[in-house]
C-alpha positions as a printed Julia matrix, in Angstrom:
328×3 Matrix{Float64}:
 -44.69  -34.35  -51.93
 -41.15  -32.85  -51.08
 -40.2   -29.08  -52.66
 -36.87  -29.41  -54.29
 -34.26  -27.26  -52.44
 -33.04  -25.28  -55.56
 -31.66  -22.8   -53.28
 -29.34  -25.75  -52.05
 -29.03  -27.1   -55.31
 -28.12  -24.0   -56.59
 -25.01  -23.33  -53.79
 -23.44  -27.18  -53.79
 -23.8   -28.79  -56.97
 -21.16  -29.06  -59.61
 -23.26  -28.21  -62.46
 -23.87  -24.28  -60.9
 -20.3   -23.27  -59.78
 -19.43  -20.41  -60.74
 -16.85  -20.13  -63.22
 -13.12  -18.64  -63.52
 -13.76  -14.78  -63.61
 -11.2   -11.68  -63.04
 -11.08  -11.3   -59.77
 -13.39   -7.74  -59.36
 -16.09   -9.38  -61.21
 -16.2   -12.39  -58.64
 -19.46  -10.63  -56.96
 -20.67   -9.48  -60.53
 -20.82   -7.11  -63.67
 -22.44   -3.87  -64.79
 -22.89   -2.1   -67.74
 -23.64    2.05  -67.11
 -24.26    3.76  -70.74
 -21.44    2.95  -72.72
 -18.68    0.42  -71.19
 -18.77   -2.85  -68.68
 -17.27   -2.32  -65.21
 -17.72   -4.23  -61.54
 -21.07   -4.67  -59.88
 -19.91   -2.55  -57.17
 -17.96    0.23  -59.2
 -21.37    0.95  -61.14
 -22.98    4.45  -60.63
 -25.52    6.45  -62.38
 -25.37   10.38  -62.82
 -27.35   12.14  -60.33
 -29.33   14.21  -62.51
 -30.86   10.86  -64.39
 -34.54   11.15  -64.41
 -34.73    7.63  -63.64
 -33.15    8.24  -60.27
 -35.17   11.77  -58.87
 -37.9    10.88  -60.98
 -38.64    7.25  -60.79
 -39.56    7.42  -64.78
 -38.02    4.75  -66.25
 -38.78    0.57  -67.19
 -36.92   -2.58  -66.35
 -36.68   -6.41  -66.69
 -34.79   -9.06  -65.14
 -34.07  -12.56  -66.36
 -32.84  -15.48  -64.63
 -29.91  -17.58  -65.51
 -29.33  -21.25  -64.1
 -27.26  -24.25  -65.19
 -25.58  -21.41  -67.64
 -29.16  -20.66  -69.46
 -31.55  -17.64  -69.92
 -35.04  -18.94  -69.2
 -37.59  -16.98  -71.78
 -34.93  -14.5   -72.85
 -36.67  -13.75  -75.59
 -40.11  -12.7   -74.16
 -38.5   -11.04  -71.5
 -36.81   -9.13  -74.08
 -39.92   -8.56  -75.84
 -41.91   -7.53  -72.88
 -38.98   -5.01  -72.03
 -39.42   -3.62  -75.38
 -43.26   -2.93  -75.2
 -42.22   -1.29  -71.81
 -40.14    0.95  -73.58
 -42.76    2.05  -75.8
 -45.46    2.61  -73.66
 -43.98    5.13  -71.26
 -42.23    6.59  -74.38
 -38.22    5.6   -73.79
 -36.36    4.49  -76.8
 -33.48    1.77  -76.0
 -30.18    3.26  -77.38
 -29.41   -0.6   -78.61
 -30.75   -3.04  -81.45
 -32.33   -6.25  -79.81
 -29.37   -7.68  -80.79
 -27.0    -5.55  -79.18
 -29.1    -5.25  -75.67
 -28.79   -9.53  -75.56
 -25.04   -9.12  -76.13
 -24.56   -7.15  -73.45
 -26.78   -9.2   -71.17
 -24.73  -12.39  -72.34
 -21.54  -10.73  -71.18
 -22.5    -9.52  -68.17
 -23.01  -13.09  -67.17
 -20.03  -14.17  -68.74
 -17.73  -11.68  -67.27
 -18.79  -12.99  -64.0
 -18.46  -16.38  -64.53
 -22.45  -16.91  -63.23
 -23.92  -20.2   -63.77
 -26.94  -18.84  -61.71
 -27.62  -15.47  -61.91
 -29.6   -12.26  -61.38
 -30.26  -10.23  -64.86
 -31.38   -6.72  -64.42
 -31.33   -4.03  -67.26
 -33.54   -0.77  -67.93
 -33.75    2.34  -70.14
 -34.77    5.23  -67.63
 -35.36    8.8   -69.05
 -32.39    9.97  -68.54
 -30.31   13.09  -69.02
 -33.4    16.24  -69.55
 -32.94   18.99  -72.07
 -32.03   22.34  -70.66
 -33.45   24.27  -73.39
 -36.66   26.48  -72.44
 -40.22   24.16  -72.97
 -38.29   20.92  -74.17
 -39.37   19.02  -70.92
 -42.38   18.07  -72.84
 -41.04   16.39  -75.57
 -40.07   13.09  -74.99
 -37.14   12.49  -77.53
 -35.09   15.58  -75.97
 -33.98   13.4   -73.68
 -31.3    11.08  -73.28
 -32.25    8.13  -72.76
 -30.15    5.96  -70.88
 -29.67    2.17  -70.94
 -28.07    0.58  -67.45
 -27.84   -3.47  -66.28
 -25.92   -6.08  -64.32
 -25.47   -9.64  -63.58
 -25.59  -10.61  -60.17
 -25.34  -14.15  -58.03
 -28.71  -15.82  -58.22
 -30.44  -14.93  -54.89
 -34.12  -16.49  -54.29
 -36.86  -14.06  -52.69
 -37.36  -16.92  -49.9
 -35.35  -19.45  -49.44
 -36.01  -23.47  -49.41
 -37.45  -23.76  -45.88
 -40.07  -21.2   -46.53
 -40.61  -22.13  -49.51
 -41.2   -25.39  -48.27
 -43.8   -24.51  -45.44
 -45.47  -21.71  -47.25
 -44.73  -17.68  -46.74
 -47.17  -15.75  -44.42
 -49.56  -13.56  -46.91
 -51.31  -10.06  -45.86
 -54.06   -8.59  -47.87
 -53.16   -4.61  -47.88
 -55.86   -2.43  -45.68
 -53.36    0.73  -45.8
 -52.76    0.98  -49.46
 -54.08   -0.62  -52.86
 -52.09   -0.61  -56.14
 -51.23    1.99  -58.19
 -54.2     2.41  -60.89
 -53.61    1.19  -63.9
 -54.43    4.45  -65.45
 -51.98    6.2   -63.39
 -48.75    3.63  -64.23
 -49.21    0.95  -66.73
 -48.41   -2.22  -64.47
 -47.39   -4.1   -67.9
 -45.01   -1.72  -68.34
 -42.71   -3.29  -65.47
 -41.08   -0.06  -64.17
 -39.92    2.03  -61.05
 -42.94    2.96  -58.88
 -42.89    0.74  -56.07
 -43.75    2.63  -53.0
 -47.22    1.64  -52.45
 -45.61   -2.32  -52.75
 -43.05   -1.17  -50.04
 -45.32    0.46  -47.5
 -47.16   -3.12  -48.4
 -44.3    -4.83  -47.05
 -43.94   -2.58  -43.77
 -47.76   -3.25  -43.33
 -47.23   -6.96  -43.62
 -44.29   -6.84  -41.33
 -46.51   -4.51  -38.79
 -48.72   -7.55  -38.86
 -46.68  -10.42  -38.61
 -46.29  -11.22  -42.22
 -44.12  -12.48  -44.73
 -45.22  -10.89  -47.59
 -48.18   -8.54  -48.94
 -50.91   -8.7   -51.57
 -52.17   -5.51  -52.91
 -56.09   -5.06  -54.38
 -57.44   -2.68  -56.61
 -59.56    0.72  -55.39
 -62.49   -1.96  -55.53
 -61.45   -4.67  -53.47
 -60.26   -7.0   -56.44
 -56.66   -8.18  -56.48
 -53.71   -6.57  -58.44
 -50.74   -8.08  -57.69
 -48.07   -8.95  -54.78
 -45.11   -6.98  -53.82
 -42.8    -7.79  -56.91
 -44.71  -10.74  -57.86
 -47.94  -12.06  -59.53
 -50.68  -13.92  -57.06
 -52.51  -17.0   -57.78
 -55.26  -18.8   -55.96
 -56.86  -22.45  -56.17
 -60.21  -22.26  -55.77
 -62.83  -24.95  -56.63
 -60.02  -26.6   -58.38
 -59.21  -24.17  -60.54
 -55.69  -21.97  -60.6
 -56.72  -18.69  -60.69
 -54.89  -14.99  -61.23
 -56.09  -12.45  -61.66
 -56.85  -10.94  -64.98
 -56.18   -6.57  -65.37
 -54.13   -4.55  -63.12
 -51.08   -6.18  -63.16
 -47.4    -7.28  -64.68
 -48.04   -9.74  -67.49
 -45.28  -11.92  -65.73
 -42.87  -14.58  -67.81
 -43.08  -16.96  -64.35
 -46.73  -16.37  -64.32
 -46.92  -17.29  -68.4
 -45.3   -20.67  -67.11
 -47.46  -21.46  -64.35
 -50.3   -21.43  -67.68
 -47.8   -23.89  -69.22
 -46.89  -25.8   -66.64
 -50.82  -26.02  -65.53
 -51.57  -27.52  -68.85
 -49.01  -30.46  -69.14
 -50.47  -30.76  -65.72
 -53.78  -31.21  -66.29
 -54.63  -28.25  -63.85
 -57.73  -25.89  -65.3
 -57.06  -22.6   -65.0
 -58.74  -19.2   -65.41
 -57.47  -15.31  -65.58
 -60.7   -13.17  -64.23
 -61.08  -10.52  -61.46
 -60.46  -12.03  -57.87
 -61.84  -10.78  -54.62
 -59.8   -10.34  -52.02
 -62.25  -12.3   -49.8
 -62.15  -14.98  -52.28
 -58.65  -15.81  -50.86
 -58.92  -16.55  -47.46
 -61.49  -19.22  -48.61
 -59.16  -20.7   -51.31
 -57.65  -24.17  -51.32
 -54.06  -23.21  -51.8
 -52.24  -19.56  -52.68
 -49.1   -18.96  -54.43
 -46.61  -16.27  -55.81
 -44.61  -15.99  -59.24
 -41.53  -14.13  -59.89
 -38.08  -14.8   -61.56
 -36.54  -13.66  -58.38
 -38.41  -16.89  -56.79
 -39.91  -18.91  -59.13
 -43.03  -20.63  -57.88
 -43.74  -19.38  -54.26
 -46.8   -21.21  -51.85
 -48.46  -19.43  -48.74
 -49.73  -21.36  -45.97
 -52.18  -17.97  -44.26
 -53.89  -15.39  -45.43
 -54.23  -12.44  -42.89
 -53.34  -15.12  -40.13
 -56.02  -17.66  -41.45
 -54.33  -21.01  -42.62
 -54.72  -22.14  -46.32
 -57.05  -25.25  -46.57
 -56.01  -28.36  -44.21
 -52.6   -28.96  -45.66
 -50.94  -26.41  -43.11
 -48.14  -25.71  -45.14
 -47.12  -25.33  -49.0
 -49.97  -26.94  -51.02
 -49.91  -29.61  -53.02
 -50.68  -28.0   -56.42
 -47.74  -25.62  -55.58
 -45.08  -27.78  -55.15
 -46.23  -29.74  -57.97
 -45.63  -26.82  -60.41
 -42.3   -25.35  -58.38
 -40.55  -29.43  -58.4
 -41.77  -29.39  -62.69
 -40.65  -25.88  -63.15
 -37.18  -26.63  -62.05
 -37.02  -30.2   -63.32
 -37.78  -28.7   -66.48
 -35.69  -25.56  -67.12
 -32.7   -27.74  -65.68
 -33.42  -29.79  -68.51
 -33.29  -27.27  -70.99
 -37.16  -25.99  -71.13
 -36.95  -22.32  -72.85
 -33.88  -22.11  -72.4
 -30.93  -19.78  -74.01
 -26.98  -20.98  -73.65
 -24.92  -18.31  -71.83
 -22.36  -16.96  -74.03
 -19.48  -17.72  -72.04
 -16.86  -16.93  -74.8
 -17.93  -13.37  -74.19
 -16.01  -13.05  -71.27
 -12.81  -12.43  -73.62
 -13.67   -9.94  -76.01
């Protein structure tokens, strides 16, 4: 079975061009506080506690073919983020989709790249308010960008090189609340320098016990004994990963959400990732050992990548752009 090339979908056919835009919005829009301005003219204030302190949550949701996929849970997962780390959004629901809508629009994006937070924001200066979490200023920030996939078709195609982390494991989960989709990423980075140390692609971080978390940016699924497996605690309760469930069930495919070994994978008939940034993404090695006798993307993978494109093209989940935006 052949992977569809979305990538190259994406950049030649005439149902994703991008459409007529002002001209400083051709590479995309953002919104900072209060008012709409150019991708690249966006800035955030220095003293933001989201920027020196890392403390704040974010989402991103994919457009293609001029639709949201899953706005809505997206938006409902970003507002359970909110909550748990204790930010309040300075919009309605309502208001925060408008302004997601016209970022898109303004930019003419068929495909795009939909990133928004609330971060802390602005402290108090008064004495002792630095505990109290509504004497801040809480801050809401996003943009719209050109869809850009996390690998493109050809590696998608023969399956990404996978490292399971030795140097680092992932943040507990009663340190930073990996449901709450937010800022801390440096133990995923040093991940990704310890993958590239070892001639990976990409890296899989465990748990202080050995049992898998998650991947840099990305949930990580395993079929073993012909069942699709992820694991279960410990990490981002992903939208892509909530369709692989969907997707698995039209399918046929069993699948099961329980703690995971890190040995289990090497041993495990096929391996894939899930992100919006990538949709469905097979591995071919784990830690230099080659995934079953395929020797590339596995069958089960591109199964559920070719029907998770096939179907959002044709609609599946999905929210019209509001294109009429890009006037007001």
């Amino acid at each position: 079975m052949e992977l569809i090339r979305a990538h190259e979908i994406m950049l030649n056919a005439p149902e994703h061009k991008q459409l007529p835009c002002a001209p400083e919005y051709a590479f995309g829009a953002a919104y900072v506080a209060d008012h709409f301005c150019p991708v690249f003219e966006a800035s955030i204030p220095f003293y933001d506690a989201g920027f020196f302190h890392a403390d704040a949550v974010y989402d991103v949701v994919s457009v293609s073919r001029g639709m949201f996929f899953r706005l809505e849970e997206h938006q409902t997962r970003f507002a359970k983020a909110c909550d748990t780390i204790r930010v309040k959004n300075p919009f309605t629901r309502e208001r925060e989709a408008d302004i997601l809508h016209e970022l898109v629009a303004r930019a003419g994006l068929r495909d795009a790249y939909v990133w928004w937070t609330v971060t802390r924001g602005m402290p108090p200066m008064g004495r002792n308010e630095m505990v109290h979490p509504e004497k801040f200023e809480n801050r809401f920030y996003g943009m719209a960008i050109p869809f850009v996939f996390m690998f493109d078709d050809d590696q998608r195609a023969s399956g990404v090189d996978l490292i399971v982390c030795r140097e680092h494991i992932r943040i507990p989960s009663r340190a930073v609340d990996p449901r709450a989709k937010n800022f801390h990423w440096l133990d995923m980075q040093m991940a990704l320098f310890e993958a590239g140390d070892r001639g990976g692609e990409w890296a899989v971080l465990t748990n202080v016990d050995g049992y898998l978390a998650e991947a840099t940016g990305a949930n990580i699924f395993a079929m073993i004994d012909g069942v699709v497996v992820t694991p279960d605690t410990g990490c981002l309760e992903g939208i892509t990963r909530q369709s692989v469930f969907d997707l698995c069930k039209e399918l046929g495919i069993p699948t099961d959400a329980r703690p995971i070994h890190a040995d289990e994978l090497k041993n495990a008939d096929e391996v894939f990732m899930t992100t919006t940034a990538g949709s469905i993404m097979p591995a071919r090695s784990v830690d230099g050992t080659p995934l079953g006798d395929h020797g590339g993307a596995g069958e089960t993978a591109i199964a559920l990548h070719n029907r998770y494109w096939e179907k959002r093209w044709a609609g599946w989940h999905g929210t019209p752009v509001r294109y009429e935006l890009a006037g007001e």
